[in-house]
N, C-alpha and C positions, 0 to 999 in steps of 0.2 A: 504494500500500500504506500502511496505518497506521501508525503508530506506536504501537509499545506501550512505555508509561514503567511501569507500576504492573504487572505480571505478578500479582504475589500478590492484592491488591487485585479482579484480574480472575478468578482460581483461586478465591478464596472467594467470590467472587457465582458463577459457575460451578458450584460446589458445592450452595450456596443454591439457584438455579433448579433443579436435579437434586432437592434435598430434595423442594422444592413439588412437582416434576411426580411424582416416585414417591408424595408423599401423594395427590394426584387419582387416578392412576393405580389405587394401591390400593384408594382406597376405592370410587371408580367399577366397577372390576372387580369388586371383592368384592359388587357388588348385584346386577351382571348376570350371575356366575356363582351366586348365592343364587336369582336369578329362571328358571336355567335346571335346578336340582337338580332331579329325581324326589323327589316326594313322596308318602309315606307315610302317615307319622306326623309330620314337619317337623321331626324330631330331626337328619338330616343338615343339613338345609337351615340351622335353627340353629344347627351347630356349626361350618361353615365361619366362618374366620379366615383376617385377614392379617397379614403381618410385614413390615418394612422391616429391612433387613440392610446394614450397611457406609456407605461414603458417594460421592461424586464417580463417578467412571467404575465405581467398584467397588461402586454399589448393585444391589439383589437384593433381590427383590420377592416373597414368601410364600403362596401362597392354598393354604390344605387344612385339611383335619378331623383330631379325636383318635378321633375314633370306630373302631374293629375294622372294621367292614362296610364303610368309605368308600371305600376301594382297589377291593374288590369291585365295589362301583355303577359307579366311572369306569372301569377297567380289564374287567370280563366284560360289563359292561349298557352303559348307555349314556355317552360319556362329559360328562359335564357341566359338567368344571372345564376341561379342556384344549380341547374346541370353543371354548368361552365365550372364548378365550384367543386362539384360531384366527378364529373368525367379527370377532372387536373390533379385532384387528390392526391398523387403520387407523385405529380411536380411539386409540387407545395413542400409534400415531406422531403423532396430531394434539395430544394432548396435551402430547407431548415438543418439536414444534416452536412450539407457545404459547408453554413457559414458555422452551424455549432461544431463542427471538427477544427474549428482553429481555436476552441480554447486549450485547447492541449500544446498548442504553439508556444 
């Protein structure tokens, strides 16, 4: 077993790899749910957005529209954010064990 002298040291790169991977995360996600919206007129497909929320164990990751109608499309028609979300699931995890294999750096 290791030794751990510097905890905190280790909890702020810790934190750090979480930021990185939830920016990849997001903004990776955010193209491949823009590339799977139903389009129309590409007013939904434009108004999707993401957010990063919180930080370390407690981040929380964003993706939806301001628009009226956007609930309607994913929720009665097809769903377009939440598949995207479902189908990537193993991007997602391969992103997170990228950037968390470099605390051991």
């Amino acid at each position: 077993m290791k030794k751990v002298n510097n905890i905190k040291k280790i909890m702020n790169k810790y934190k750090g790899l979480i930021t990185d991977a939830s920016s990849e995360i997001s903004i990776t996600e955010l193209a491949n749910i823009q590339a799977n919206t139903p389009v129309k007129t590409g007013n939904l497909r434009r108004s999707i957005s993401t957010e990063i929320e919180g930080e370390g164990s407690e981040t929380k990751i964003v993706w939806g529209s301001n628009l009226i109608y956007a609930p309607k499309i994913e929720f009665e028609n097809t769903s377009y954010l939440r598949q995207t979300l479902r189908d990537n699931k193993n991007e997602i995890i391969e992103i997170l064990r990228k950037h968390l294999k470099k605390i051991e750096e």
